[in-house]
TORKOL-4160 file (C-alpha; in steps of 0.2 Angstrom, whole numbers, padded with zeros to 4 digits, m for minus):
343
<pt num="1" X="0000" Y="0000" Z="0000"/>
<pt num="2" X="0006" Y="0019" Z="m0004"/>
<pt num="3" X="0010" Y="0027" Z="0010"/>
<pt num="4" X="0000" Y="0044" Z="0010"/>
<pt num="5" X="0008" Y="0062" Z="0007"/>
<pt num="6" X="0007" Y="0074" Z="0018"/>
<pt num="7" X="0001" Y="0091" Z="0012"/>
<pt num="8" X="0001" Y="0106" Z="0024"/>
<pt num="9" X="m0012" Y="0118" Z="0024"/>
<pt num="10" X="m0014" Y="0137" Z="0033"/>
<pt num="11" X="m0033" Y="0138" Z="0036"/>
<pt num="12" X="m0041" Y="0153" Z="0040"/>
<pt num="13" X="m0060" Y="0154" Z="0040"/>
<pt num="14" X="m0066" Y="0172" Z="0044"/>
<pt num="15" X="m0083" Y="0179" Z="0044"/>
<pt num="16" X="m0081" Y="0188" Z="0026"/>
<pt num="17" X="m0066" Y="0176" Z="0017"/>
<pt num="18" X="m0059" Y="0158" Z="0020"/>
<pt num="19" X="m0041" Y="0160" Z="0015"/>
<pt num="20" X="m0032" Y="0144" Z="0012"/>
<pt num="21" X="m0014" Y="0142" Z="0010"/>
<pt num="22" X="m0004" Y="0128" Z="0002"/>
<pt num="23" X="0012" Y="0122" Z="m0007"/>
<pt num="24" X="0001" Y="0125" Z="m0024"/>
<pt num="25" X="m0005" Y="0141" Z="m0021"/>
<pt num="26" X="m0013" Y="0155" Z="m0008"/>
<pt num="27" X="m0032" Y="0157" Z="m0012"/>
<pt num="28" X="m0046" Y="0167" Z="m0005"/>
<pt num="29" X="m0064" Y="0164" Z="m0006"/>
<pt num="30" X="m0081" Y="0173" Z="0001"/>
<pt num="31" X="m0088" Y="0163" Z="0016"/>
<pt num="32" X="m0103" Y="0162" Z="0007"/>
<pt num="33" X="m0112" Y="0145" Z="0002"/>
<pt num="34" X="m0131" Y="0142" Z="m0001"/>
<pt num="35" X="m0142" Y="0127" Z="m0008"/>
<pt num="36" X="m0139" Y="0123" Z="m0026"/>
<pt num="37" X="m0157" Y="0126" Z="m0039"/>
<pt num="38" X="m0151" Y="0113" Z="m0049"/>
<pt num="39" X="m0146" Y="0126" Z="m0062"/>
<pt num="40" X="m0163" Y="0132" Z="m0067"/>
<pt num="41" X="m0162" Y="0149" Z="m0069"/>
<pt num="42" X="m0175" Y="0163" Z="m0070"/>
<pt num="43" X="m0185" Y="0159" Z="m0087"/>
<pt num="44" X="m0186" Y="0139" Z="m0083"/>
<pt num="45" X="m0170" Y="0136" Z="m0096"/>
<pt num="46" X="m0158" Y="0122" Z="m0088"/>
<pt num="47" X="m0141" Y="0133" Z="m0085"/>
<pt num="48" X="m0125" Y="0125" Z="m0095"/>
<pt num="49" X="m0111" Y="0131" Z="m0086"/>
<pt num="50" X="m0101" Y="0117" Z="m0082"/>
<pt num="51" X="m0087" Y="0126" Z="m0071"/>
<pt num="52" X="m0099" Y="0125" Z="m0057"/>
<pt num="53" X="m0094" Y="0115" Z="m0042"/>
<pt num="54" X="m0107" Y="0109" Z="m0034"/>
<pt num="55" X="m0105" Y="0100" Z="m0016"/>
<pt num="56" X="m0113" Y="0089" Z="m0005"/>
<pt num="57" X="m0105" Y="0087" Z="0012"/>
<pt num="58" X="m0110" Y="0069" Z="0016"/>
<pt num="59" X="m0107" Y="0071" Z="0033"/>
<pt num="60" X="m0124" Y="0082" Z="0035"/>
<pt num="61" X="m0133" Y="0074" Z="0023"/>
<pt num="62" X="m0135" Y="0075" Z="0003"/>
<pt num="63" X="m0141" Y="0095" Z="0002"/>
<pt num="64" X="m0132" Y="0101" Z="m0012"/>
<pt num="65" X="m0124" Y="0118" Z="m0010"/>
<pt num="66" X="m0111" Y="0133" Z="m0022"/>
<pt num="67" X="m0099" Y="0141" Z="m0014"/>
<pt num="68" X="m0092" Y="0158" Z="m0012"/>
<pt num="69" X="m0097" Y="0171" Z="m0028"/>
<pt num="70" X="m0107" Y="0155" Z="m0036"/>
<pt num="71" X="m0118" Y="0155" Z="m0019"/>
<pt num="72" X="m0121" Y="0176" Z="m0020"/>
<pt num="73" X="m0130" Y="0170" Z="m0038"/>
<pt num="74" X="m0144" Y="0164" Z="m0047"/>
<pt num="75" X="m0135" Y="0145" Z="m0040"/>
<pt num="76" X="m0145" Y="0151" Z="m0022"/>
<pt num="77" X="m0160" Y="0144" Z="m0018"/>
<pt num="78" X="m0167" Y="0154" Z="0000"/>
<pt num="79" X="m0154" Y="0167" Z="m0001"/>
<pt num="80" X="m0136" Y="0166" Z="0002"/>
<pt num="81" X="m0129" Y="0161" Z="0021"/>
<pt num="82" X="m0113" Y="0166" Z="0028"/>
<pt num="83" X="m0107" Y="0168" Z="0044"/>
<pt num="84" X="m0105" Y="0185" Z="0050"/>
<pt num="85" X="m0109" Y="0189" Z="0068"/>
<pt num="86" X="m0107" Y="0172" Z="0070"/>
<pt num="87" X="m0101" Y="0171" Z="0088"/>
<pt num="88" X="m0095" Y="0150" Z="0092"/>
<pt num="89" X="m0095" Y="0147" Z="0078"/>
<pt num="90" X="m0089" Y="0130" Z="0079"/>
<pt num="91" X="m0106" Y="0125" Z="0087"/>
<pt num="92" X="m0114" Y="0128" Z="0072"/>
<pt num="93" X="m0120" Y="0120" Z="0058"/>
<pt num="94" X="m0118" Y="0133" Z="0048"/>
<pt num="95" X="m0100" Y="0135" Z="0053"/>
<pt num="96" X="m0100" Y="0115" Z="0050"/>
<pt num="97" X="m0104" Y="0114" Z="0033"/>
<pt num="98" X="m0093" Y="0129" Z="0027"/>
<pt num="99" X="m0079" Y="0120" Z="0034"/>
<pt num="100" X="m0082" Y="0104" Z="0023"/>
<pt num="101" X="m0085" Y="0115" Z="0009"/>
<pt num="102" X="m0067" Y="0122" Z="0013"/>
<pt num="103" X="m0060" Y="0106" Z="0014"/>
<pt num="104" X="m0065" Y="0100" Z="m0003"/>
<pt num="105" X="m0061" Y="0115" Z="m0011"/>
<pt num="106" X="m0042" Y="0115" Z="m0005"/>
<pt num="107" X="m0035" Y="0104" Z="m0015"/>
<pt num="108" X="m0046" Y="0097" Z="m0030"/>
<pt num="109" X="m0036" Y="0083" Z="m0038"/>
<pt num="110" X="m0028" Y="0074" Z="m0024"/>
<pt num="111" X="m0036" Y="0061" Z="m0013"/>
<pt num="112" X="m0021" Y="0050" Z="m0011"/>
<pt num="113" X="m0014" Y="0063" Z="0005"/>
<pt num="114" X="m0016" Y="0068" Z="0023"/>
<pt num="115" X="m0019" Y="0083" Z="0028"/>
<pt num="116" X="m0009" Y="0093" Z="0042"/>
<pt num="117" X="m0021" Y="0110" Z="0046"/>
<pt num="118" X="m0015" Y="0123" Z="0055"/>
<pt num="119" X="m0032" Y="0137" Z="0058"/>
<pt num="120" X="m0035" Y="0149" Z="0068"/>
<pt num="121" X="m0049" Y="0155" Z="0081"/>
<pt num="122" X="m0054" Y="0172" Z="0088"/>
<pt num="123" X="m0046" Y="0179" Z="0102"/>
<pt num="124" X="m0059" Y="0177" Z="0114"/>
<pt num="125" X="m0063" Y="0159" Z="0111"/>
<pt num="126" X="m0054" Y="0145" Z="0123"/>
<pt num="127" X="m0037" Y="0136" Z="0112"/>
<pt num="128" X="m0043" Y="0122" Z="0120"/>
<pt num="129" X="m0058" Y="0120" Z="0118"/>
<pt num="130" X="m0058" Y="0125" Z="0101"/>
<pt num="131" X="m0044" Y="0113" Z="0097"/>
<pt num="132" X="m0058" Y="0098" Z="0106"/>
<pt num="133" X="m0070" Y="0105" Z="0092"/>
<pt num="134" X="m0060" Y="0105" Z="0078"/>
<pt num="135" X="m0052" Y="0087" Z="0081"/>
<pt num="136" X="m0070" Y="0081" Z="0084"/>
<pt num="137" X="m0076" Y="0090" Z="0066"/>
<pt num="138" X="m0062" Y="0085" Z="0055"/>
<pt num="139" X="m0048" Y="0073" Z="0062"/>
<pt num="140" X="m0051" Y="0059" Z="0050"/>
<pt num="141" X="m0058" Y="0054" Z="0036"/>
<pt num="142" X="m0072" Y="0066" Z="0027"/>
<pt num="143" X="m0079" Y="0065" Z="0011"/>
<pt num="144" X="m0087" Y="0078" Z="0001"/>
<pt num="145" X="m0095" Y="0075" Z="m0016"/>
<pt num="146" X="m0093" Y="0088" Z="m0027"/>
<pt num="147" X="m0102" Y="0086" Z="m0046"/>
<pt num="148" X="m0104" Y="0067" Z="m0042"/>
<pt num="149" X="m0088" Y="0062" Z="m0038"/>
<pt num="150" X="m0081" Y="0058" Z="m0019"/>
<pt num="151" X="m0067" Y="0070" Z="m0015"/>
<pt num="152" X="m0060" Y="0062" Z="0001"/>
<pt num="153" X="m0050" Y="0073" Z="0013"/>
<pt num="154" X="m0039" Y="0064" Z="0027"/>
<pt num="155" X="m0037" Y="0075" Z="0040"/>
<pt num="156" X="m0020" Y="0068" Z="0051"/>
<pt num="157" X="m0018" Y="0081" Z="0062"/>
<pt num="158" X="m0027" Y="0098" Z="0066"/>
<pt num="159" X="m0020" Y="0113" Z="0074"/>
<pt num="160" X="m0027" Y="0127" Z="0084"/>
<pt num="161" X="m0018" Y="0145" Z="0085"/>
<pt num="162" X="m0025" Y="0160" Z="0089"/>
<pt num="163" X="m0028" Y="0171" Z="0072"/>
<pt num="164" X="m0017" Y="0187" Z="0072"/>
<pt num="165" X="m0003" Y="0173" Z="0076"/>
<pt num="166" X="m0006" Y="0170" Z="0060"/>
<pt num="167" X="0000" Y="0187" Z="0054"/>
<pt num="168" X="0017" Y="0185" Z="0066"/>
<pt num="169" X="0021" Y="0170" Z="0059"/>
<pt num="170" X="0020" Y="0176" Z="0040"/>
<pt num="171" X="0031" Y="0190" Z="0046"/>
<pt num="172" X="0045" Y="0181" Z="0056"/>
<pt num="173" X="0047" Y="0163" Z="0048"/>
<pt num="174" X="0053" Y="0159" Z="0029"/>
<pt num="175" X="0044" Y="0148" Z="0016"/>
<pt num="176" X="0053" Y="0134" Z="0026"/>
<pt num="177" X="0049" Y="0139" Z="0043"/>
<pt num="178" X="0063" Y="0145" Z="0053"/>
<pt num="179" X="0063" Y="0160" Z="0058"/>
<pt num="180" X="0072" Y="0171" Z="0045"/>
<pt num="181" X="0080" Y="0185" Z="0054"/>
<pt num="182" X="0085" Y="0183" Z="0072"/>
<pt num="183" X="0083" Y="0202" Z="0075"/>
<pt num="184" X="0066" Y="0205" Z="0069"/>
<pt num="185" X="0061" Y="0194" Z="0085"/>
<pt num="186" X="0069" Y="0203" Z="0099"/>
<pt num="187" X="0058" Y="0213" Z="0110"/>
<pt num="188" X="0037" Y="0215" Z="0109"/>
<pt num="189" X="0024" Y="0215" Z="0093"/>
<pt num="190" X="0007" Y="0223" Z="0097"/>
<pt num="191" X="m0002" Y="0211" Z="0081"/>
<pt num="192" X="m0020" Y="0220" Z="0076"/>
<pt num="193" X="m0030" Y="0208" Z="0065"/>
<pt num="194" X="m0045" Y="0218" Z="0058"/>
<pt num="195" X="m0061" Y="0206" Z="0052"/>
<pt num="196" X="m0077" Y="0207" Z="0047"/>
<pt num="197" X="m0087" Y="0204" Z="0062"/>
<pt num="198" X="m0071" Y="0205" Z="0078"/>
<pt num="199" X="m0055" Y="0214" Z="0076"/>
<pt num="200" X="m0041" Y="0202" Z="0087"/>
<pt num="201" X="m0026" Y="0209" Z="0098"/>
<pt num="202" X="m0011" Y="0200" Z="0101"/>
<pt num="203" X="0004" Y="0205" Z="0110"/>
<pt num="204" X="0021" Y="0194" Z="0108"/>
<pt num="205" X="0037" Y="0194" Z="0115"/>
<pt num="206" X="0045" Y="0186" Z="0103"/>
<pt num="207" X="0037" Y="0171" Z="0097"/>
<pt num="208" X="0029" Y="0170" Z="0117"/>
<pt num="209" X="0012" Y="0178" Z="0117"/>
<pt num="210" X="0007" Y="0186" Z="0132"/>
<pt num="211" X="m0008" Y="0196" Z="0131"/>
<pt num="212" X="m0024" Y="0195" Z="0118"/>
<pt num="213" X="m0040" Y="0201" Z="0117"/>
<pt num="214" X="m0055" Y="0203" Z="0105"/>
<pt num="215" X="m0066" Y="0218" Z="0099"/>
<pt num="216" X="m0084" Y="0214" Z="0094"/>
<pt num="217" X="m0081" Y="0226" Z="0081"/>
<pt num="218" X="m0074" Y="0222" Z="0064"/>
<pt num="219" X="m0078" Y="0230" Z="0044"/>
<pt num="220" X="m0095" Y="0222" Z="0044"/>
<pt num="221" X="m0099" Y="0237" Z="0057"/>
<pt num="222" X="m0099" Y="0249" Z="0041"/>
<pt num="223" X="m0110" Y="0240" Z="0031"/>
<pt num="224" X="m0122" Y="0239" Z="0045"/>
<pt num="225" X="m0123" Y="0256" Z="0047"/>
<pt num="226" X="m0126" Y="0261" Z="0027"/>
<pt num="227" X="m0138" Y="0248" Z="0028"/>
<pt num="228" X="m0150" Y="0256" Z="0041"/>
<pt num="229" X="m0149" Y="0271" Z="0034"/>
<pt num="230" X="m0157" Y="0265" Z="0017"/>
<pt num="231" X="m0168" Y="0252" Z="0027"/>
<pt num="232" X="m0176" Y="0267" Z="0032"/>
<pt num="233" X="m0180" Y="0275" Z="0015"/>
<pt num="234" X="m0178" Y="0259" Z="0003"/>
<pt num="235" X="m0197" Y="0251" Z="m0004"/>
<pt num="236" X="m0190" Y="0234" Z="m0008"/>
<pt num="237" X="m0182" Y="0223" Z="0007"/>
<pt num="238" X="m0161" Y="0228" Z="0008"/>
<pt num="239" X="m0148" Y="0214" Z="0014"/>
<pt num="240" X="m0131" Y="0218" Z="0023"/>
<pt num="241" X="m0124" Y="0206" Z="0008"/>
<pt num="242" X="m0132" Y="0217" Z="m0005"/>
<pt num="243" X="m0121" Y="0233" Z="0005"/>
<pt num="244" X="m0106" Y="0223" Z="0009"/>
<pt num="245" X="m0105" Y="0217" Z="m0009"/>
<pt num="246" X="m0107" Y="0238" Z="m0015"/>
<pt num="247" X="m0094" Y="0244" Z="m0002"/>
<pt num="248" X="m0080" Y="0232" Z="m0007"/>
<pt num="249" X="m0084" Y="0236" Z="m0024"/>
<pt num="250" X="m0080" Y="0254" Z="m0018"/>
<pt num="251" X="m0097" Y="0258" Z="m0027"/>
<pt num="252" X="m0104" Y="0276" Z="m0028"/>
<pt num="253" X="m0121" Y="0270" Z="m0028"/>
<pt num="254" X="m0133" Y="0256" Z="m0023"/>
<pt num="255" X="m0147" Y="0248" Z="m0034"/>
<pt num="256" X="m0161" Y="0239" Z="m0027"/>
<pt num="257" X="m0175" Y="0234" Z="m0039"/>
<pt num="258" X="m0179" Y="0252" Z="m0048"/>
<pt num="259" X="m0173" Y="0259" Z="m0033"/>
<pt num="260" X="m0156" Y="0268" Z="m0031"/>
<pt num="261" X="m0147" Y="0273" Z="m0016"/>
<pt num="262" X="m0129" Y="0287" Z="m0015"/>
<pt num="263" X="m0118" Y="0277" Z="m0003"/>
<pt num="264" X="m0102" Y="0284" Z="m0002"/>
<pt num="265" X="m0104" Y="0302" Z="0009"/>
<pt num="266" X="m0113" Y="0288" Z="0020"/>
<pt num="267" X="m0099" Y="0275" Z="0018"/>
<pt num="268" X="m0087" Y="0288" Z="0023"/>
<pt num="269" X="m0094" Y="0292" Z="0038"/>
<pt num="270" X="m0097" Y="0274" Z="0044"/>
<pt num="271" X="m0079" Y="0272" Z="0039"/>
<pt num="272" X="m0074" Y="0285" Z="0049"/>
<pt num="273" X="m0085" Y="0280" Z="0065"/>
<pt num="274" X="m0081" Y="0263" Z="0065"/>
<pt num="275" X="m0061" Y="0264" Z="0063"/>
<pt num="276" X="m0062" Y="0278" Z="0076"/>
<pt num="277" X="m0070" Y="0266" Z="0089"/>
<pt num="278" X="m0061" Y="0252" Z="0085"/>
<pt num="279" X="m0044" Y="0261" Z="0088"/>
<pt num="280" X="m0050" Y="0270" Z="0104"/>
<pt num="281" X="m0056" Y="0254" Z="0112"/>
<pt num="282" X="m0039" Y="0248" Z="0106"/>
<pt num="283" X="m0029" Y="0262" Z="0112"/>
<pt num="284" X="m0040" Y="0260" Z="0129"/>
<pt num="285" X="m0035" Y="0244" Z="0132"/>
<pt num="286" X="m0014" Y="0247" Z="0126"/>
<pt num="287" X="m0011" Y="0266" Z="0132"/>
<pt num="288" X="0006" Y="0264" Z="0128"/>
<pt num="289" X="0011" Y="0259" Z="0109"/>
<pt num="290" X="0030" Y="0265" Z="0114"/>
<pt num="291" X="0032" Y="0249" Z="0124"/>
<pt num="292" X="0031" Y="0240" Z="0105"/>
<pt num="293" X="0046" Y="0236" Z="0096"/>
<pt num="294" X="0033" Y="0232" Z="0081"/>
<pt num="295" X="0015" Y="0236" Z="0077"/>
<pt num="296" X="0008" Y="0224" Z="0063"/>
<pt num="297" X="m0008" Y="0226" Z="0058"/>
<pt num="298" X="m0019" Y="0214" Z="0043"/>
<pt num="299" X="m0034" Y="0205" Z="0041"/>
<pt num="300" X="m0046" Y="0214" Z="0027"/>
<pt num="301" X="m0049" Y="0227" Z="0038"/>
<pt num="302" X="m0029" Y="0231" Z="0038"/>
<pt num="303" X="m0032" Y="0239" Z="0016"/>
<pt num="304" X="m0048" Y="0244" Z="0020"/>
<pt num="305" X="m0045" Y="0255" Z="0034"/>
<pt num="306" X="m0026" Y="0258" Z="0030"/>
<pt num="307" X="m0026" Y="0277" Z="0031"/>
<pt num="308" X="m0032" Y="0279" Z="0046"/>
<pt num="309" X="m0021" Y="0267" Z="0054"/>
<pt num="310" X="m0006" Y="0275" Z="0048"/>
<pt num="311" X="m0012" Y="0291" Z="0054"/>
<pt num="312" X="m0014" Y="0283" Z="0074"/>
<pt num="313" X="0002" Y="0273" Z="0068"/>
<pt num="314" X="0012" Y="0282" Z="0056"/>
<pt num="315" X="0027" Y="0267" Z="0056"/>
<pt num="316" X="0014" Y="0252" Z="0056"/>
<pt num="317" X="0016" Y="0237" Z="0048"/>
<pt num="318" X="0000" Y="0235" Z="0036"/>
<pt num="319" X="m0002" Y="0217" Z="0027"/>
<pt num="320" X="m0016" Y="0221" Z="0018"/>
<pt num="321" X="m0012" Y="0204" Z="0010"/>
<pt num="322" X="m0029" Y="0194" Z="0016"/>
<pt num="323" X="m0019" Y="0178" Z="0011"/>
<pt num="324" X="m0007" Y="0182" Z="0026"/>
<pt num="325" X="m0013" Y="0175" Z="0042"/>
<pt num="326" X="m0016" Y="0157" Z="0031"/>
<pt num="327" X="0003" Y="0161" Z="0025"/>
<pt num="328" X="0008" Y="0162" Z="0042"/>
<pt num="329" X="m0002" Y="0147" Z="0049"/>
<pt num="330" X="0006" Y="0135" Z="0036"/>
<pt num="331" X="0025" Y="0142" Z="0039"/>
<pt num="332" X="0020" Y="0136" Z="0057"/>
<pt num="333" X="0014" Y="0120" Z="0050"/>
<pt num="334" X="0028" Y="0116" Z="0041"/>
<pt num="335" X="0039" Y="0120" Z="0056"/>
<pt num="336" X="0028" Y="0109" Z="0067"/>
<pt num="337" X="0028" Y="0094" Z="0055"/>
<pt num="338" X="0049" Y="0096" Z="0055"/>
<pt num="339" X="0049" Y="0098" Z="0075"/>
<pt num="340" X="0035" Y="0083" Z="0078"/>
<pt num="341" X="0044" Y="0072" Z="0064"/>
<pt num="342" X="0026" Y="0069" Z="0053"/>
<pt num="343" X="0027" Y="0062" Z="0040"/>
């Protein structure tokens, strides 16, 4: 019998993006899935697109579902389902299913591997309990089928890691995982990991982490406020993926049926009022930013917000790079495979 290979993999499943890092390549996707209509569209004609992927996570039964921008469609059946706000998220079916979606989506040729994971959890959350979550969801085999055929994912071993570690680790370790310059990790790194629905602190002293915390504020926060502003004027029924979608496209303007709605005076103040509180409650619970040797700040907030943090910190890092925390998870799985002898 082949002895499996194994394939290590940075996973970082946010509220907006799953970012998935492997040898191959970096990807980022929307965390976005919803049920599958079979392919009919509006006008009853049977759709011929056959680039979609199509899943069925076996594990929760034989739903089909699309993922990511095929799920935000005319794919959806009920509407789309993502996971923002989602608070424990790894109690949640919802949560679930994304996952396996994840799964199958890393790596679509190969079955004949195991898998080493290296994700990522909010601050706030327990390690170890999340780590007894994550084992009991994907340590094993799964098996999602994805237009008809099985792609089995062996999960060997799963690790745990708070997320803005993620961001340390793409900053302080090579390709290889060591740790490329022994200066850059003398002395503290305040890390700032801007997401959609929290923003995560960590503070490290060299690659020892000895504070974190997490802010139920992230860039989600802006859409939600643009949002009840047009709820209040709008006719037809207006969803925070119908403003999300219109803010990251930097759009001027907002259509809804024959409705249309300015957003960007409005977007600029939400921006404004959101960044402001997250860097006061920030600043609140870190008075003193002197103390840092570093201050490293990413996550898709990190781009979004970027001029206003480097006006609170005008020598910040900024990895406006979403891929990086998944970068920096697999640089740490690749040195944990060499340090534990996996094979």
């Amino acid at each position: 019998m082949v002895e499996k290979k194994l394939e290590i993999i940075g996973f970082d499943v946010g509220n907006g993006f799953l970012k998935i890092s492997s040898l191959e390549k970096d990807q980022i996707i929307e965390s976005v899935y919803a049920e599958y209509d079979g392919g009919i569209n509006v006008m009853g004609e049977q759709d011929q697109d056959e680039g979609i992927n199509v899943y069925i996570p076996t594990k929760f039964g034989s739903e089909k579902y699309v993922l990511g921008q095929t799920a935000v469609d005319r794919y959806a059946v009920g509407g789309a389902i993502n996971t923002i706000d989602m608070n424990g998220r790894l109690d949640r079916r919802t949560f679930q299913i994304l996952l396996q979606l994840g799964l199958a989506h890393i790596l679509p040729k190969a079955n004949d591997v195991k898998l080493l994971i290296v994700t990522g959890v909010p601050e706030e959350e327990s390690l170890a309990e999340s780590q007894k979550l994550y084992d009991a969801l994907l340590t094993g085999v799964n098996v999602i089928e994805v237009n008809g055929e099985s792609r089995v994912r062996y999960v060997q071993t799963i690790k745990a890691l708070h997320q803005p570690s993620g961001l340390l680790f793409d900053l302080y370790l090579d390709g290889e995982g060591y740790v490329r310059d022994g200066e850059i990790v003398k002395g503290q790194t305040l890390i700032i990991d801007i997401g959609e629905g929290t923003t995560d602190v960590s503070v490290f002293h060299g690659l020892r982490k000895t504070n974190g915390f997490s802010l139920k504020l992230g860039t989600s926060e802006v859409s939600r406020r643009i949002l009840a502003e047009i709820s209040s004027k709008a006719k037809a029924s207006v969803t925070l993926a119908d403003v999300q979608q219109a803010v990251r496209n930097h759009s001027t303007y907002l259509s809804i049926g024959r409705e249309q709605f300015e957003i960007d005076r409005q977007g600029e103040i939400a921006t404004q009022n959101v960044i402001d509180r997250i860097l006061s409650q920030i600043q609140s619970r870190i008075p003193n930013r002197d103390e840092y040797n570093r201050v490293v700040v990413g996550g898709g907030g990190a781009g979004f917000f970027e001029n206003f943090i480097k006006s609170w910190q005008n020598d910040a890092i900024i990895s406006s790079d979403q891929t990086a925390i998944a970068r920096g998870f697999r640089k740490y799985g690749v040195a944990m495979a060499r340090r534990e002898e996996l094979t």
